[in-house]
Each structure stands twice: as structure tokens, then as C-alpha cells.
C-alpha positions in Angstrom: 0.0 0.0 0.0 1.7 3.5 -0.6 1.1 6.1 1.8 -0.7 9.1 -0.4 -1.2 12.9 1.3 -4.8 13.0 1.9 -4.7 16.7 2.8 -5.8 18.9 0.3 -4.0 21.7 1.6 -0.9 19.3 1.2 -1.4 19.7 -2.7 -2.1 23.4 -2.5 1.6 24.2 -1.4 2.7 21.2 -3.8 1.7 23.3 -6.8 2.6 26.8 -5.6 5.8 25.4 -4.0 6.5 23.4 -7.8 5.4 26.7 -9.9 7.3 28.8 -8.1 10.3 27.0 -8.7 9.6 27.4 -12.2 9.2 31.1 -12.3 12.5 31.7 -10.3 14.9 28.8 -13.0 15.9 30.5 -15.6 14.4 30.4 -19.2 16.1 28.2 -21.7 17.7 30.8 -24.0 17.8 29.7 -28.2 21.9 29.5 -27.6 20.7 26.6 -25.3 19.1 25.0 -27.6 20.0 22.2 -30.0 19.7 24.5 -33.2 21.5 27.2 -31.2 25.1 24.8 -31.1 24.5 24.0 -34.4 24.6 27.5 -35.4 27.9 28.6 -33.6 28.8 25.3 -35.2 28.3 26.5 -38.5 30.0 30.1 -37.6 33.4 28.8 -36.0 33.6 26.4 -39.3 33.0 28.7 -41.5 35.7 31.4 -39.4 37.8 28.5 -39.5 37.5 28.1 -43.6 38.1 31.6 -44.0 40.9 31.9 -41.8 42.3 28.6 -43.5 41.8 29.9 -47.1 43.9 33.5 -46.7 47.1 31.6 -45.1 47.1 29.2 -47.7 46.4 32.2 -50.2 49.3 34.0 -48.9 51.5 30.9 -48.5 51.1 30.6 -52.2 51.3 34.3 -52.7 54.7 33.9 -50.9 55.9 31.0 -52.3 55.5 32.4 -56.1 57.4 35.5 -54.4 60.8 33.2 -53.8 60.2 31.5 -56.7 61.2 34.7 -58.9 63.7 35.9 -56.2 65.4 32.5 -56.4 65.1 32.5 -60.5 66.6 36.5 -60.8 69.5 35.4 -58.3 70.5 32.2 -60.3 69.9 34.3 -63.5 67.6 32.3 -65.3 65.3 35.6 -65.7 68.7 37.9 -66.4 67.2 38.0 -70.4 63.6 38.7 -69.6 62.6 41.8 -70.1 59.2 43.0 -68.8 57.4 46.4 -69.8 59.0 48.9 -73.1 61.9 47.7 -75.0 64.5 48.9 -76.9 64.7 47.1 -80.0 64.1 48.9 -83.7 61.5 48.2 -85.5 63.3 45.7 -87.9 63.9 43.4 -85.0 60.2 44.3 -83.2 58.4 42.9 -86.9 60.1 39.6 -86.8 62.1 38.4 -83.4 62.6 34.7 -85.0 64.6 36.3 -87.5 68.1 35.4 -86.1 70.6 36.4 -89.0 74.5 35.6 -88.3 77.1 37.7 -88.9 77.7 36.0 -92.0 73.8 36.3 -93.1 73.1 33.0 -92.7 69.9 31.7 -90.6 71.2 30.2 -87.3 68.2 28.0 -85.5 70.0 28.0 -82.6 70.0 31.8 -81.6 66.1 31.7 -82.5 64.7 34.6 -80.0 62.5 32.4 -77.5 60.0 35.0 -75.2 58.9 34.1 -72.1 60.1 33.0 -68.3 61.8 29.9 -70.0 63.1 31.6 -72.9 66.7 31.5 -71.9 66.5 27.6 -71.0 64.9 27.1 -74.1 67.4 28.8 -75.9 70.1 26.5 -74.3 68.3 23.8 -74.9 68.3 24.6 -78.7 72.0 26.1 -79.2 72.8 22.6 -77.2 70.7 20.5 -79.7 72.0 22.4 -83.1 75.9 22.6 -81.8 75.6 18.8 -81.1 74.6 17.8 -84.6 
């Protein structure tokens, strides 16, 4: 048998006493909640993504940077020449035209533009010389 209150008054206080422990526990607030975590979630992965993409960004940024450093210091850029130049206009209408000083047409001093043209002109003086 289980011993039940049979007061009424006993209930009386038993819900005042039970709702006004609810007024006084504070409210659940939405940062609380379930879809609250998953919304800073969301933020701090997204801040992380962010964050992630501009160091990697300037990594490469950087890493172009010694890249041309190291290339000018080893003098593979020395011929390149960026912005006006100085050539006439003979030599601006056709830069493949590489005459010797005896007027012949020499392959291998062929005017190659670029960031590899001096390797590529090496390449080609070796292959021409060797034959």
C-alpha cells in the first residue's frame, strides 16, 4: 500500500511550491538549444574556412614570391625583359629572324620570349651545336 497525502492543503503548497520554482529557474535561451550549437557550429567552421583559405592564399602568394627571387639570383630571368623595349623596329616585326654575322639563318640563336626563354634557348643552341 503506498502512503498518499490525503490533505488537500498538502497539494495546495505542492503546486505553488513546484510553480514557483519554475518562475525563479531561468528560461532556456535559443543559444541553449539544440539549433542554437548548431549554429555557432556553423559560424566557428565557417571562421575556421576563412581563416584557412587566406594563409594558404598567402603561402602561395609567398611562395610564387621566392620562386622569382630564387630564378633572378640564379639568372635564369637575367634575359627577360618586362614592360617597353628597346629594339628597332626591324627586330620588333620579326624576333625569330636570327641572322648571323655572315647572313646566314642560325636555329640555334632563335629569339625564344617568355620565363623559360633562356632555357629554351640553351636547350636549342645545345641540340643544333651537337649535330
Amino acid at each position: 500500500m503506498t502512503s498518499v497525502p490525503r490533505d488537500p492543503a498538502f497539494w495546495k503548497r505542492f503546486s505553488y511550491a513546484v510553480h514557483m520554482d519554475e518562475e525563479k529557474a531561468p528560461e532556456v535561451q535559443q543559444s541553449d538549444s539544440w539549433l542554437g550549437r548548431q549554429q555557432r557550429k556553423r559560424s566557428r567552421r565557417a571562421s575556421y574556412i576563412c581563416c584557412a583559405f587566406w594563409i594558404f592564399f598567402l603561402l602561395f602568394i609567398a611562395g610564387v614570391v621566392a620562386v622569382v627571387i630564387w630564378l633572378l639570383k640564379s639568372g635564369v630571368l637575367k634575359n627577360v625583359k618586362i614592360g617597353g623595349s628597346s629594339e628597332t623596329a626591324d627586330q620588333a616585326a620579326d624576333p625569330n629572324s636570327a641572322v648571323s654575322s655572315s647572313g646566314k639563318r642560325d636555329v640555334g640563336d632563335l629569339v625564344v620570349e617568355g620565363v623559360l626563354g633562356e632555357a629554351a634557348s640553351r636547350l636549342l643552341r645545345l641540340r643544333y651545336r651537337g649535330s
